[in-house]
C-alpha positions in Angstrom: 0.0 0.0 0.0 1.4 3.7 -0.6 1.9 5.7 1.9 0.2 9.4 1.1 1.9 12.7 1.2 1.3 14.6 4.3 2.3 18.3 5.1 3.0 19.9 8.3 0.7 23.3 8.8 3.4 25.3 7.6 4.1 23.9 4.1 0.2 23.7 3.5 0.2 27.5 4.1 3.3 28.4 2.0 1.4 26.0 -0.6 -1.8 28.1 -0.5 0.1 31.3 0.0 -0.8 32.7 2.8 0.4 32.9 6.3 0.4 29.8 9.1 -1.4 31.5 11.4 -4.1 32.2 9.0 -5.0 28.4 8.1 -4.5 27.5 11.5 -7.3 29.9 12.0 -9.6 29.0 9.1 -9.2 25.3 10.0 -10.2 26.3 14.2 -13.3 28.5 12.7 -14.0 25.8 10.4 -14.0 23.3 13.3 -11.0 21.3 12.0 -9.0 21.9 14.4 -9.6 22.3 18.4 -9.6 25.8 19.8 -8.9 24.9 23.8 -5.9 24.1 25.8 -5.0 21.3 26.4 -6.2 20.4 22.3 -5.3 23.5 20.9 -4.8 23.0 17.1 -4.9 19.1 17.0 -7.6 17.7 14.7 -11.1 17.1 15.3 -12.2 13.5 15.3 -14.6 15.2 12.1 -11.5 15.9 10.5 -9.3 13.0 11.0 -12.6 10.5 9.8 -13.2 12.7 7.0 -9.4 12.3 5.8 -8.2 16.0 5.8 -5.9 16.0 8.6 -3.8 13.3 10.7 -2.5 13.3 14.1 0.3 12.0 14.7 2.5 11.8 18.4 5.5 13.1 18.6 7.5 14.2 21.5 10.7 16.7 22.4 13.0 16.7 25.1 12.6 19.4 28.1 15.9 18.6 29.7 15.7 14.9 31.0 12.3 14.9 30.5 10.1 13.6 27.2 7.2 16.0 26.6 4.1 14.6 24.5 2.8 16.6 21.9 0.2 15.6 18.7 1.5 16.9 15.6 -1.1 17.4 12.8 -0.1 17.1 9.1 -2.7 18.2 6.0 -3.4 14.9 3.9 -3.5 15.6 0.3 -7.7 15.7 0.0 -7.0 18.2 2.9 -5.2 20.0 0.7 -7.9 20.3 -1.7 -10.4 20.7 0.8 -8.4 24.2 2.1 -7.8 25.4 -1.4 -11.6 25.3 -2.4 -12.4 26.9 0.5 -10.1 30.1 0.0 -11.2 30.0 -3.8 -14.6 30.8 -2.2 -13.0 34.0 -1.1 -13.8 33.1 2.8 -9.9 34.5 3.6 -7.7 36.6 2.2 -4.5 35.6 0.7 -1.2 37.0 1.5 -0.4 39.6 -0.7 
């Protein structure tokens, strides 16, 4: 089975030209994405079953100590999905 192309938030945005802070937002206001600590900006169970977006664990060292984190990548229909959605003219683009 092939394994699909994933992109982290940023290279989405830089795809779609605009900034990451601005398809994190359209993604939360489009309930994509979870707007409250401790979920903040990891995918909805919505968007993970509809294929847009995956979550995937990761961690990072904070000295000796291994902190948890869920790292969400765009899935290719994902892709699509976001770029229909700004062709509707429902946020600006960078300029």
């Amino acid at each position: 089975m092939k394994k699909e192309k994933l992109f982290t938030i940023t290279q989405a945005a830089r795809t779609m030209e605009m900034g990451r802070n601005n398809l994190l937002k359209l993604l939360r206001n489009n309930d994509l994405l979870h707007s409250h600590e401790p979920m903040r900006n990891s995918p909805t169970k919505t968007a993970v079953q509809q294929g847009l977006l995956v979550a995937e664990n990761a961690e990072y060292n904070r000295g000796p100590v291994k902190v948890p984190y869920i790292n969400t990548k765009v899935t290719s229909k994902g892709m699509v999905w976001i770029r229909d959605l700004i062709e509707k003219g429902t946020i600006p683009r960078a300029s």
